[in-house]
C-alpha positions in Angstrom: -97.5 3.0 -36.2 -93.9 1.4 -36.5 -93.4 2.4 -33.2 -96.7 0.5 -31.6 -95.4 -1.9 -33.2 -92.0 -2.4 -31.9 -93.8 -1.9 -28.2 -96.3 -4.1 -28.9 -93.5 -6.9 -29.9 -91.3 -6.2 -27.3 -93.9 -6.4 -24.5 -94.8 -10.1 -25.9 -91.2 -10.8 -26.0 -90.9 -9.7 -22.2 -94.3 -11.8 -21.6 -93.1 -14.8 -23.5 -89.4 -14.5 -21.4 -90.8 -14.2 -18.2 -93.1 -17.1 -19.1 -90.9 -19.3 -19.9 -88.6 -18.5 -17.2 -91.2 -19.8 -14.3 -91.9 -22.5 -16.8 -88.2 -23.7 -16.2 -87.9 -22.3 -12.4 -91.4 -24.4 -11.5 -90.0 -27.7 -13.7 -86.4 -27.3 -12.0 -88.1 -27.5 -8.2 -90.5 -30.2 -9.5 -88.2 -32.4 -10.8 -85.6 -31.5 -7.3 -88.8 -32.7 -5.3 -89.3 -36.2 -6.8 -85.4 -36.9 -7.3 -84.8 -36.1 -4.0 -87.6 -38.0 -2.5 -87.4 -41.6 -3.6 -83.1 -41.1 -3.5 -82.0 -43.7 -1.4 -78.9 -43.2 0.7 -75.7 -44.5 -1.8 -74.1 -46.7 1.2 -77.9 -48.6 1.8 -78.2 -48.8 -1.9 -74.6 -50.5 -2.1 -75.5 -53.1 0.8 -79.4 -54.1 -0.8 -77.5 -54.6 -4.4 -74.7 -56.8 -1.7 -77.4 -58.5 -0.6 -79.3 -59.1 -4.2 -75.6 -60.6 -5.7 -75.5 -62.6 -2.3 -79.0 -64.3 -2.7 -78.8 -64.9 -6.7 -75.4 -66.6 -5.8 -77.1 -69.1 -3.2 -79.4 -69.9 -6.0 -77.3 -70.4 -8.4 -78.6 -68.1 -10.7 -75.4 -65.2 -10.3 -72.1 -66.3 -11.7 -69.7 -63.7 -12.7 -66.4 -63.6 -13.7 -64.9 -61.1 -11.5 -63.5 -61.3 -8.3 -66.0 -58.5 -7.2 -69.4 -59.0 -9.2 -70.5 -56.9 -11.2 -73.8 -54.9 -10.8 -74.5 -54.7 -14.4 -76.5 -58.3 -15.1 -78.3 -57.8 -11.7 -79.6 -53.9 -12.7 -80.4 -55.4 -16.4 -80.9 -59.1 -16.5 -82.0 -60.2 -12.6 -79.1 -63.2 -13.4 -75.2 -63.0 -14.0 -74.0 -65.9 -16.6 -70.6 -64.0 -17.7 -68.7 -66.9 -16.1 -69.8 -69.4 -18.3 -70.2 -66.8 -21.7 -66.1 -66.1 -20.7 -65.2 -70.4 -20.7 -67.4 -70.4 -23.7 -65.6 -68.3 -25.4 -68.1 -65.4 -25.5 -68.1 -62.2 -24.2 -69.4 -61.0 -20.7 -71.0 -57.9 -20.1 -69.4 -54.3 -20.3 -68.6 -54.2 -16.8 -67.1 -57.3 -17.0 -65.1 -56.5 -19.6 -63.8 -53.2 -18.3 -63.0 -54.6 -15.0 -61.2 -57.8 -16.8 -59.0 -55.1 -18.8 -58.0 -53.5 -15.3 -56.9 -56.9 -14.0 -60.2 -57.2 -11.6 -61.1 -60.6 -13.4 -61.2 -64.1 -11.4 -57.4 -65.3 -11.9 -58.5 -68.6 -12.2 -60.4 -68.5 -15.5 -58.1 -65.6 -16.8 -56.8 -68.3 -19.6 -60.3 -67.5 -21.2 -60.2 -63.9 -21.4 -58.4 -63.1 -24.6 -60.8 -65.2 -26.6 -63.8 -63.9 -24.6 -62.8 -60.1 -25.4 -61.9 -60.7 -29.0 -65.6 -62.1 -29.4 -67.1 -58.7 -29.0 -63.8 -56.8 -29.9 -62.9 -58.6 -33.0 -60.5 -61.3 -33.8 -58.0 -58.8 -34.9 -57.5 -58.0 -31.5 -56.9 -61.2 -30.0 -52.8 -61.1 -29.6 -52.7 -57.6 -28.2 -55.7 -58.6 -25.6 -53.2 -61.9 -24.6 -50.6 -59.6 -24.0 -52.2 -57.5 -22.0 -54.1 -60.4 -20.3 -50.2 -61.9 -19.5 -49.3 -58.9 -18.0 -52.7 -58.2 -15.5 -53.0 -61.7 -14.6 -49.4 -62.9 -14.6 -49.7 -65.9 -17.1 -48.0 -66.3 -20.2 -49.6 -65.6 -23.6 -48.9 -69.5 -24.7 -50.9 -70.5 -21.7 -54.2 -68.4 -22.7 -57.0 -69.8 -25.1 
């Protein structure tokens, strides 16, 4: 009897394994199918999200504070406003923030960026963000906001 047993579970094992492994094998080509049927060449996509930034400037509706503008409000808001969050005093986006850090940030409000960081980073932070601020964009900590 034990030993019916043990066959009997170890057949249902081996069923429920090789079950589950064309479960997975049938989901892993399905899911390779769609993916690679709506994926859009990574060059196009780069020139339509251009092309996007390029028309929102015209209107006036994509204003960004890096000298390269970031695709993060476009993909998530439809509208860039980090210039006018970083003159406020407020922070921009994560992008923009990353890029500012790496000295990727419009020169000409770079004054503003210290105060703009330590809004989402804390005020604690605010001398060690001048520093480094002086030392991307070449202006001396007395100078920023």
């Amino acid at each position: 009897m034990a030993v019916k047993l043990k066959e009997m579970f170890n057949d249902k094992k081996n069923i429920l394994i090789a079950s589950l492994s064309i479960v997975l094998i049938l989901g892993v080509l399905t899911i390779s199918l769609f993916v690679g049927i709506g994926k859009m060449p990574e060059h196009k996509m780069q020139t339509e999200v251009t092309n996007m930034k390029l028309a929102l400037v015209a209107e006036e509706h994509y204003s960004c504070c890096l000298n390269k503008p970031c695709s993060y409000c476009l993909l998530t808001e439809g509208s860039c406003d980090c210039l006018e969050e970083v003159m406020n005093g407020e922070h921009p986006c994560g992008e923009c923030m990353g890029e500012i850090l790496e000295g990727k940030g419009n020169s000409y409000v770079a004054k503003y960026f210290a105060r703009a960081l330590s809004d989402e980073l804390g005020e604690q932070y605010h001398d060690t963000l001048k520093e480094i601020i002086s030392q991307k964009y070449n202006i001396p900590v007395e100078g920023q906001a």
